[in-house]
ROKEDREN-245404 format. One record per residue (C-alpha): residue in one letter; x, y, z. Coordinates in steps of 0.1 Angstrom, whole numbers, plus 5000, padded with zeros to 4 digits. Layout:
BEGIN
aXYZ
...
***
This chain:
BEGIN
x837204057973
x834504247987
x832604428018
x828904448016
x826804648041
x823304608048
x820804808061
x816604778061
x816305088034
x819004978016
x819304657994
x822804637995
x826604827988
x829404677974
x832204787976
x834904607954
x838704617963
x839104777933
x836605037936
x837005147972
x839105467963
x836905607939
x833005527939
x830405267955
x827205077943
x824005127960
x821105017941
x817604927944
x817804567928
x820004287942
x823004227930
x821703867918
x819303987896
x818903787864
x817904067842
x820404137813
x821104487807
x820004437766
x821104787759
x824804757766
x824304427746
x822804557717
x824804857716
x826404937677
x829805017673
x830805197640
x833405037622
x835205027589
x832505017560
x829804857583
x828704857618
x829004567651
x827504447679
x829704557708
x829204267720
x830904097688
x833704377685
x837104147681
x838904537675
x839804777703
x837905077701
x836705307722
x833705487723
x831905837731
x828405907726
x826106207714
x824906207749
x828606297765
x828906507736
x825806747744
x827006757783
x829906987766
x829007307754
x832007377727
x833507547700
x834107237684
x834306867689
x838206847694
x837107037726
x833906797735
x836106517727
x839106597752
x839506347780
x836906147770
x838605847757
x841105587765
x844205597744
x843005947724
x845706227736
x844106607724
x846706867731
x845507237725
x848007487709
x846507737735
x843407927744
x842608147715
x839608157695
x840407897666
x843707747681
x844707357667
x845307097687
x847506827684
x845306477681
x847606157687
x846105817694
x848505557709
x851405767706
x851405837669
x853205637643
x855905867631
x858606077639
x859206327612
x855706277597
x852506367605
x850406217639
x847106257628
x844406057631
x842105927599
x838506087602
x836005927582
x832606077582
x830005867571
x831805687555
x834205907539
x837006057546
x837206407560
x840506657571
x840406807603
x836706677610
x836406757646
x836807117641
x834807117614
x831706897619
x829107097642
x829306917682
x825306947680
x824906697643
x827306457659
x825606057672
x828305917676
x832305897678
x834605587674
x838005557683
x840005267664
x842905197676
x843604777666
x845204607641
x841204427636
x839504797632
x842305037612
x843804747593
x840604777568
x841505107561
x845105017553
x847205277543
x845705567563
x844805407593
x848305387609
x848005667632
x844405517642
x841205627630
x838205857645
x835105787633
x832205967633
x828405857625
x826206247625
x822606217632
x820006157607
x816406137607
x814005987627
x810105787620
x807605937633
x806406307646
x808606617631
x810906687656
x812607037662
x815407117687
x816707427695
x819807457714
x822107777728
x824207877753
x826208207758
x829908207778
x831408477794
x835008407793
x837908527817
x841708527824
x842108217847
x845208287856
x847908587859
x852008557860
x853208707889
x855308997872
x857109277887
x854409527899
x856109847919
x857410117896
x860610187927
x861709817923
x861109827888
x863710167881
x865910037906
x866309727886
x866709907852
x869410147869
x871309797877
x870709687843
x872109977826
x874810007850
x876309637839
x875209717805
x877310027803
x874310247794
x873710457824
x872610757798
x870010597781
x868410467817
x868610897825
x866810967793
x863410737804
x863810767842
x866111097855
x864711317832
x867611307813
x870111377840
x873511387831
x875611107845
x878311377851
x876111547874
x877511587909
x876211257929
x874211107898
x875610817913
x875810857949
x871910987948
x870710767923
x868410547945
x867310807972
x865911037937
x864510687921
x862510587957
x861810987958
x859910987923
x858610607916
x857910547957
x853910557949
x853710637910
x851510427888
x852910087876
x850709927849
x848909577847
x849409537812
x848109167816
x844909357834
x844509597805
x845109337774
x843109047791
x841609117818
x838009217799
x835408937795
x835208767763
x831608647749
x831108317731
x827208267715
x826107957698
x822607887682
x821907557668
x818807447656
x817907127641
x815006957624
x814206587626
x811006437602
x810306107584
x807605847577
x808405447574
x809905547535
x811805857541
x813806047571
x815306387569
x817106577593
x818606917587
x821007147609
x822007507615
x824407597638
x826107907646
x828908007668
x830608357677
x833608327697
x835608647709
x838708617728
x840208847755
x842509017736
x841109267708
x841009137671
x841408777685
x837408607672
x836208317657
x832708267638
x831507947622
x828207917606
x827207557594
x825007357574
x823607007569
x821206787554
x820906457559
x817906207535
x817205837540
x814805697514
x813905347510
x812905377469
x811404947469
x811204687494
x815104627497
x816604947475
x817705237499
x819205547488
x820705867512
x822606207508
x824106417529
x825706797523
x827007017542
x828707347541
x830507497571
x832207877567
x834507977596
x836208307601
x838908347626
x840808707634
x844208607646
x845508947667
x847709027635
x851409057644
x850308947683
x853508667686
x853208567722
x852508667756
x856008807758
x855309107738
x852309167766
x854509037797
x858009257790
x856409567786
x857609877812
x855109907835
x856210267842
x857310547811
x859310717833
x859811107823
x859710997791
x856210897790
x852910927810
x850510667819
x848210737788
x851010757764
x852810437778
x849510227770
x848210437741
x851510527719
x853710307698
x856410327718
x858310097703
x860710307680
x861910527715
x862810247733
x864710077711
x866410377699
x867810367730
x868710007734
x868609817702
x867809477721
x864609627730
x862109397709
x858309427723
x856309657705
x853009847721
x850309497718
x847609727722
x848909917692
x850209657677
x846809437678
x845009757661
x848109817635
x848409437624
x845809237618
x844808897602
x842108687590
x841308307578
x838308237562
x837707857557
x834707717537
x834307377531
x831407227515
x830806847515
x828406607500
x827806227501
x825106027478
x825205617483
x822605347472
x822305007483
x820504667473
x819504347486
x819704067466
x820003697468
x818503677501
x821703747519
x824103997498
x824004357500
x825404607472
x826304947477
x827205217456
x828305547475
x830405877466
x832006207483
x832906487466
x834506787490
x835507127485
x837607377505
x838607727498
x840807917523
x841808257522
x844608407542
x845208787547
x847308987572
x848209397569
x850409627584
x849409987588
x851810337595
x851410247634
x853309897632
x856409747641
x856509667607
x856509957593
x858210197620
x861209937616
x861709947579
x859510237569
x861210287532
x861509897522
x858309797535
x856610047549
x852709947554
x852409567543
x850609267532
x849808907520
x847308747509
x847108367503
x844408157486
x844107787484
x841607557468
x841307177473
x838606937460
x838806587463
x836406257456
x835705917467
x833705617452
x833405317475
x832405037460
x831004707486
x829704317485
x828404247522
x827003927526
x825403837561
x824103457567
x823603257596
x823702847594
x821802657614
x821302897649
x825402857659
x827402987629
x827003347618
x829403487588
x829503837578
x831603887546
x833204207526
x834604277495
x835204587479
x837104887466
x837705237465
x839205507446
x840105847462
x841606197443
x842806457462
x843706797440
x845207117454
x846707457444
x847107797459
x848408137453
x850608387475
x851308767474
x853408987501
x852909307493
x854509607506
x854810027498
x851210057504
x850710497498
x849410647529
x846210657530
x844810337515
x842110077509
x844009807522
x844009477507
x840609597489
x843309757465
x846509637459
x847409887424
x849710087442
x851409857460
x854809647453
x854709277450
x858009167471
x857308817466
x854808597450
x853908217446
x851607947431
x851507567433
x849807297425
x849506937429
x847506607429
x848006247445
x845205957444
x844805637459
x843505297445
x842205017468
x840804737471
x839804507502
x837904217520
x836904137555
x835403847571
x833703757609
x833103467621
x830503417651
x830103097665
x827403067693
x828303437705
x831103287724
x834103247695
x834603517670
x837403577644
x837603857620
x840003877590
x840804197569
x843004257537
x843704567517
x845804667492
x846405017484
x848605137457
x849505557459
x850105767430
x853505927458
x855605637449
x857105577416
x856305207392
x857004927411
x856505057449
x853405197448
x851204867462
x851204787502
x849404507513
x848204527551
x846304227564
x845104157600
x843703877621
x841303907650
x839903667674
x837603667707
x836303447732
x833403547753
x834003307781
x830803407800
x828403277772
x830502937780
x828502657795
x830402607827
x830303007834
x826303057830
x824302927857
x826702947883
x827703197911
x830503357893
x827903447866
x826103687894
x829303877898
x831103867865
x828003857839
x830403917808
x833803807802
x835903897770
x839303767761
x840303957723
x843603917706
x844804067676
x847104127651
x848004337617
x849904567597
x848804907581
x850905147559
x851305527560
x852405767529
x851606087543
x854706277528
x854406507497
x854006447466
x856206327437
x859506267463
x860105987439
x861306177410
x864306467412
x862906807399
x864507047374
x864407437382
x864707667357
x867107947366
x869608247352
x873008187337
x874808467333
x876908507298
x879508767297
x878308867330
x874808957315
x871908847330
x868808687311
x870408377300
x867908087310
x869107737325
x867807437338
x869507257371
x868206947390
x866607057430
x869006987459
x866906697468
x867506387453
x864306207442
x864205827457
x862405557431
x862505347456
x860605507484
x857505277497
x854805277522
x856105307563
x854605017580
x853204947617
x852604587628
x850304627655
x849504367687
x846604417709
x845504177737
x842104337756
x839704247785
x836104297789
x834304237819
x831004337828
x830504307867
x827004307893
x824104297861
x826904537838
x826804767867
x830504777866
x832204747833
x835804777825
x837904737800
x842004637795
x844004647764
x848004607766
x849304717723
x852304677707
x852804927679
x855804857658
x856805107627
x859305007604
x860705137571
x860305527585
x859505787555
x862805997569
x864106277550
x867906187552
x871106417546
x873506307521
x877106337516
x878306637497
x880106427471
x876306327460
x875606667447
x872606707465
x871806767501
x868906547510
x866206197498
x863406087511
x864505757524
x862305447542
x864705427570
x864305397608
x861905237633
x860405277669
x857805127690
x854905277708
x853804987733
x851505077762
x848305017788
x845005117786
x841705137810
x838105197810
x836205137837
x832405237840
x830105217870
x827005267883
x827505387918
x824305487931
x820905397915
x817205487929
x814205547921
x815005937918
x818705917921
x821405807901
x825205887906
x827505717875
x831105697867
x833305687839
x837505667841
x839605657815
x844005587823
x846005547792
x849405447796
x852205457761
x856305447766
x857605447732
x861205357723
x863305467691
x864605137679
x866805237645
x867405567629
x869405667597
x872305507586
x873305367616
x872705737636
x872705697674
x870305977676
x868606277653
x867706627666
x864906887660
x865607217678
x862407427689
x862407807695
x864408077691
x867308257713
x865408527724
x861608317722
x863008047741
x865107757724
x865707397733
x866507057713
x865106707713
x866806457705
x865306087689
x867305917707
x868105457696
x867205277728
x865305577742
x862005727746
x860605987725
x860406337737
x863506407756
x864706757756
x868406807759
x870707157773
x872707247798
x872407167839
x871707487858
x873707467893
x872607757908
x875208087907
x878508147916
x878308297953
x881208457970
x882008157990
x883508027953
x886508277952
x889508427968
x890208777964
x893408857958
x895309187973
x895009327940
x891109317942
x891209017915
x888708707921
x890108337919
x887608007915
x888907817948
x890207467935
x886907197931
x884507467923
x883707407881
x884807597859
x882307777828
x882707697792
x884908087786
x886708307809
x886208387849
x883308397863
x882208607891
x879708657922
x876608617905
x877008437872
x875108147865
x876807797867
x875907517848
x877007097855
x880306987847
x880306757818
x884106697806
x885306357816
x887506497845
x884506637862
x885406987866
x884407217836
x881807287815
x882407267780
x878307337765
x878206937762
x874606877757
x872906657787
x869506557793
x867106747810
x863406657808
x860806457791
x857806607773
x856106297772
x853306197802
x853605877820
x849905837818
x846706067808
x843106017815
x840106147822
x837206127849
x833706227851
x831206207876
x827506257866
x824506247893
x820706307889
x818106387915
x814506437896
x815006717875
x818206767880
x821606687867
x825406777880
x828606627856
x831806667872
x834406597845
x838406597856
x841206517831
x844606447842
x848306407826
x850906287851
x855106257845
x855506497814
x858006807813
x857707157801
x860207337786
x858807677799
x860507897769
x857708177782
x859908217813
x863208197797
x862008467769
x861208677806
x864908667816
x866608987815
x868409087783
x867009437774
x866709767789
x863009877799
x861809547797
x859709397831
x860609107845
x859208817869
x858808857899
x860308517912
x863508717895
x863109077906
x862808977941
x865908747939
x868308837915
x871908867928
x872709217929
x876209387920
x875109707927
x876209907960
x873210137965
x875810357985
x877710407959
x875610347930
x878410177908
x879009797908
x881209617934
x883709327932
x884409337970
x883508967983
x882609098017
x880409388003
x878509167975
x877808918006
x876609188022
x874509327998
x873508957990
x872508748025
x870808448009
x873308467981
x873008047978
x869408107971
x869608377946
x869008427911
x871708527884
x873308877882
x872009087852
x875609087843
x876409127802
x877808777811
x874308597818
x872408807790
x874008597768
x873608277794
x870108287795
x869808217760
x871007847769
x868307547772
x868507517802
x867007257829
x866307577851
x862907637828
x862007247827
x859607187854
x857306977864
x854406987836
x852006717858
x848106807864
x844506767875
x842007017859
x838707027871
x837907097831
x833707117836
x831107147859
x827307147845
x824507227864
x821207147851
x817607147851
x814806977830
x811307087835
x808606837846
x806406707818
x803806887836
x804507237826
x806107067794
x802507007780
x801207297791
x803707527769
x803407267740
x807107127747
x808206817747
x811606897769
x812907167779
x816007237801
x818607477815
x822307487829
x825007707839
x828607517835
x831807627846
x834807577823
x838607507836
x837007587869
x840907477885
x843807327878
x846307137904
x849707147892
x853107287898
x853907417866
x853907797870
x853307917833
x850008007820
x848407637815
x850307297819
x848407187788
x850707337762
x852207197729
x853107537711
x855907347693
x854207157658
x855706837660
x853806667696
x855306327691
x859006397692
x858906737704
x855806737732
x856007017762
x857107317744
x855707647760
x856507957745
x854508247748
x851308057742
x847608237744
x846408177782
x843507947780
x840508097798
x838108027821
x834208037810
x830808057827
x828307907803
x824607957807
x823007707781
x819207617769
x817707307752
x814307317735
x812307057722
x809207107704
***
């Protein structure tokens, strides 16, 4: 169903039923145009050893061009790539220069295992490629996510595959392009944290009143006033609102981040061939430094690309690059607690300069030992780290025609990567002002080295009989080595002074490690399509890979797959008639297969021996061999997925709306699970193929050309992905398997893989609110009794104040620390949205991503709660806490009628700061799970491409400019730093973990693209 509107300057609008919420068409040319868009027809998709029609694609895969690419200015392609594609889920770790993300497609494959995604590059395969490819060398990416597409790849492909094609040379004129842009980046956002010195000592006298350590408050904030002093007490609050009324409070989260941080990139690429040769090379480099000091990133990159053809019918290429990357992590910075906590006023103790300026760590918490957040503006000067990655790649193939119809080809990787880790301590660290004799000023270094090859071996033979029946076939095989090792030092008893890490003769080596190790992978595999009349079309795969991780015997999986597709609008009764002017394509695809995964370590097949000391005589030196506490499993194989994938593509109006359904069915079976054994084993855990769950989910592209002129264009591209996933066995017959996240002081919780459930449930206690005065009867004696009905906590009697937590005994009236559930880290649906319009010259993308129905466990704000002298708080809690206090009085009260008194709105308060609920807020608890649902308006470009007038006459052939707006705002509830959050490792079972995570920022890029 439809309305259409017409008017004498414009052809016609349609607005589909669909469509009426979120764009229109409006174009010059009827909507019963004949004209076949042959672009979208002949448009290449990137697939497994070879390359499709998307028109023939019997897979699900989705797709992202150079062109959406570009409209990015990034870092790195994880960044580019976020949002952009149906099914593809890229969760930062936070906003620091060089943070990971956390790439799942479909939901991952595994629990305990890794998510990751296979990235092949050209071919091969390549770790961590989308942060280490340059966005600007990048044609295309891929997304393959069906059983037709990954099968091929067998045992790597079960977590999906990204592939990426880079850009190569071009016949015809030498080309160059130069492209930059510089970003200014800024806080987007502050937490709203206690700001007035007066409320700020008032709460630290309550503190130390209920901690019992009124003397240590006197030594910071009275001037050391003795609490036997005459109306100490009594006066307490008149001399506090006397001293801190109007005295400085500081912003540390103004002072640590509220600078500007600059980003610079420079890429420049060159682009020449003739109808024998094309060569393309690339430069690119990028300086990224954050808002807090020491925090940077800078990549410099390199690439070559060659395409000969040697005869009529041989072809040979190569391809190298070399990236080196550099990122300064802030040293010892460990959250954006250590920033939020710190006193905002020194008190008598210290002044404005020395509070920001000092290590004041040792005073503090020489006063109160719980005291735990060093100076970070010390801190970030006294510790510091570094990572230097290099990674240098090359690729050389050649390939033959023979016979007419069969196509050999010959092709090899070989990859390097050498990382080096360093971190030191000097005399002004925690470190070191904590332990100042054992380890005093500190170090480690770490190196690692890993090289690895591929030779891919491949038969393709392409024929076509009569004009109906087209058949593509492929055989072939493959052999991949992958070699590692690496070295360790910590290092401590540096002499004062020192060179550092430039010399490490005078120091002591506390610890110290090497290892090595090696695993390799031998393949071999065959595909076949089948295209009859472009309107049936069946693909086949098979590959078997056997893996040097599994012992004799279970080291070969098998993973075949079947594909088929019907292109009903190339069907007789379809063409021709009136649905063909509406619908002009129509796709039905099915598909089915199985793919492996044996991403654990190496050698869990075989039980190690150790060597150790035996003691004779009680002396020492005595050497002895024992077998590791894990128990080596000879019969540990390949985890499987068997993967189901029915999909949808219509093309509506001459293709000028396009969208695309898939509904998958990921099953994985025979889980690589590390499992705990019995004690009477002897050992403590095996490897074990045990387990299985299902991912199964929706998935939506649609694509639309809303407004088309002869000078304007307005397009739109949505993306909705949809995955519930479901736990379906676990070890031994276990109902459900836990992974705790956090710390008690950082923030803890625990998620539980749950049979019959979904993955991503966190579990703790039910927060009720407090105890309020209305709970209790005072007795004569001045004693408080809980009134019948009102629940009872886990230990002893509560009071006014305390925090109260769900009953969960079976009668209903205590609560016993049961563990219940209390969120879900896992979205209902994510997606992205992006608007681009043109008018002439001009060029505005809007792009919007969105998750919706996922929790966060906000550890940030439960590492925020009060359990240390000094220490600033919230202000959500220092504007609401329950007080015990009497201000009259200056001692704590017990008198119901006084505490209601002093607290009005008691039923709305927050907890006492009670010794009680110090050790309280230490419990998960669903009082920091909120609602972790957003919209963020995540670019806006502005741009500006100069006419080919002026182009000429400055010997250009384009030329344009833009200024884009990063994270410009984000809609959501959540009231931490950034709703998009994964700070805990694990994002399949353990998603929506915040804990004092780096605050993303928000940029303002200003960008230029040359052509010459």
């Amino acid at each position: 169903m439809s309305l259409i509107v017409k008017h004498k300057n414009i052809k016609r609008i349609v607005f589909p039923a669909f469509m009426l919420s979120t764009s229109f068409i409006w174009g010059q040319k009827a909507v019963n145009d004949t004209v076949k868009n042959t672009k979208d027809i002949e448009e290449v998709v990137v697939i497994g050893y070879g390359k499709v029609k998307k028109s023939d694609l019997t897979g699900s895969v989705s797709s992202v061009s150079a062109k959406d690419l570009a409209a990015t200015p990034a870092m790195n392609a994880l960044q580019a790539l976020q949002g952009r594609a149906a099914g593809l889920n890229i969760v930062t770790a936070g906003g620091a220069p060089g943070a990971g993300a956390n790439v799942t497609i479909r939901g991952g494959s595994s629990i305990t295992q890794s998510s990751d995604p296979l990235y092949i590059v050209d071919g091969f395969q390549l770790d961590n490629a989308l942060n280490v490819i340059n966005p600007n060398d990048i044609e295309s990416i891929d997304v393959l996510k069906g059983a037709s597409a990954i099968a091929i790849y067998g045992a790597r492909g079960s977590n999906g595959i990204i592939v990426i094609k880079t850009k190569s040379g071009k016949k015809g004129r030498t080309v160059i392009n130069y492209n930059t842009f510089m970003s200014f980046d800024m806080l987007s956002k502050k937490l709203d944290m206690v700001s007035d010195s007066e409320q700020f000592v008032k709460y630290q006298y309550e503190l130390a009143q209920l901690q019992g350590k009124t003397t240590q408050w006197s030594n910071v904030f009275d001037n050391s006033l003795g609490t036997d002093t005459p109306g100490f007490y009594t006066g307490a609050y008149n001399r506090i609102a006397n001293r801190y009324g109007s005295a400085y409070a500081l912003d540390w989260q103004e002072r640590m981040l509220g600078g500007t941080g600059v980003t610079q990139n420079h890429n420049v690429n060159v682009s020449a061939g003739n109808d024998k040769t094309q060569a393309f090379i690339s430069y690119n480099y990028n300086k990224q430094d954050g808002l807090l000091q020491n925090y940077s990133e800078t990549r410099n990159s390199l690439r070559a690309n060659i395409t000969s053809e040697l005869y009529k019918g041989v072809r040979v290429d190569f391809n190298t690059m070399f990236t080196n990357n550099s990122v300064n992590g802030g040293g010892a910075y460990s959250g954006m607690k250590k920033i939020l906590l710190q006193p905002i006023n020194g008190g008598t103790l210290f002044t404005e300069d020395q509070l920001f300026n000092t290590q004041t760590f040792p005073d503090y918490s020489a006063l109160d030992s719980g005291f735990d957040t060093e100076n970070p503006y010390i801190e970030t000067q006294a510790s510091t780290s570094n990572k230097r990655t290099r990674t240098f790649v090359a690729n050389a193939g050649i390939e033959f025609d023979f016979l007419k119809n069969f196509t050999w080809r010959t092709a090899g990787q070989y990859s390097w990567t050498n990382s080096k880790s360093t971190s030191f301590s000097d005399q002004n660290s925690r470190a070191f002002l904590t332990d100042p004799i054992n380890t005093g000023i500190n170090g480690n270094i770490a190196n690692a080295e890993t090289f690895r090859y591929q030779i891919t071996n491949t038969l393709n033979y392409n024929k076509t009989f009569g004009e109906k029946h087209k058949v593509n076939a492929l055989i072939g095989n493959e052999i991949w080595y992958e070699e590692s090792e690496g070295s360790s030092m910590r290092l401590t008893k540096f002499p004062y002074p020192n060179f550092g890490l430039d010399d490490i003769a005078n120091a002591t080596v506390a610890d110290k490690n090497t290892d090595r190790s090696s695993n390799s992978l031998l393949s071999y595999f065959a595909r076949v399509n089948y295209n009859y009349d472009n309107r049936y079309l069946i693909t086949g795969t098979i590959r078997a890979d056997g893996s040097s991780k599994f012992a004799e015997g279970s080291r070969w999986g098998y993973f075949p797959s079947v594909a088929g597709a019907w292109r009903v609008s190339q069907e007789n009764f379809w063409q021709g008639h009136k649905i063909d002017k509406i619908v002009n394509d129509f796709k039905l695809r099915i598909e089915y297969g199985v793919t492996g995964n044996n991403g654990v370590a190496n050698n869990l097949w075989r039980t190690n021996v150790l060597l150790t000391d035996y003691p004779i005589n009680n002396t020492q030196g005595y050497p002895a061999y024992v077998t590791s506490t894990n128990w080596g499993n000879r019969d540990l194989q390949w985890e499987e997925l068997r993967t189901t994938n029915i999909g949808v593509d219509l093309a509506f109006f001459n293709s000028r709306i396009k969208l695309t359904s898939e509904w998958y069915n990921n099953n994985v079976s025979k889980m690589l699970f590390e499992s705990v054994l019995p004690v009477s084993s002897g050992y403590s855990r095996q490897y074990q193929n045990i387990g299985s769950m299902r991912n199964r989910g929706m998935e939506f592209t649609l694509n639309t050309v809303n407004l088309k002129s002869e000078n304007f264009r307005w397009t739109t591209d949505l993306n909705i992905s949809f995955n519930k996933s479901k736990v379906l066995s676990l070890e031994n017959g276990q109902l459900n398997k836990t992974f705790s996240v956090g710390g008690s002081r950082t923030g803890m919780v625990t998620y539980y893989a749950t049979v019959g459930e979904e993955l991503g449930d966190m579990y703790g206690y039910i927060y009720q609110g407090i105890y309020t005065t209305d709970d209790f009867t005072q007795n004569p004696d001045g004693s408080l009794t809980l009134k019948p009905g009102v629940v009872k906590p886990a230990t002893g009697t509560p009071k006014p104040g305390d925090m109260k937590f769900a009953a969960d005994n079976e009668a209903g009236d205590q609560f016993t620390r049961r563990m219940q559930k209390i969120g879900n880290g896992t979205p209902d649906f994510i997606g992205g949205i992006s608007n681009n319009f043109s008018y002439k010259g001009f060029d505005l993308a809007v792009f919007m991503k969105f998750s919706v129905g996922n929790d966060i466990y906000n550890a940030t704000k439960q590492s925020l709660s009060p359990y240390a002298m000094f220490q600033n708080i919230p202000s959500e809690f220092g504007n609401n806490y329950y007080h015990l206090i009497d201000p009259n009085t200056g001692q704590a009260t017990t008198n119901l009628v006084r505490l209601k008194e002093l607290n009005p709105n008691e039923g709305s308060s927050l907890w006492s700061l009670s010794n009680t609920n110090t050790s309280n807020i230490a419990y998960p608890s669903s009082y920091y799970v909120e609602d972790g649902s957003y919209l963020r308006i995540a670019q806006v470009t502005l741009g500006y491409s100069f006419p080919k007038e002026f182009l000429n006459k400055v010997m250009l052939s384009n030329a344009r400019i833009y200024f884009t707006i990063n994270n410009l705002a984000t809609i959501t509830g959540y009231s931490g730093y950034d709703p998009e959050v994964s700070a805990a490792s694990g994002v399949t079972v353990t998603p929506g973990y915040d804990s004092s995570t780096y605050p993303r920022s928000r940029s303002y890029v200003l960008g230029l693209n040359l052509t010459f």
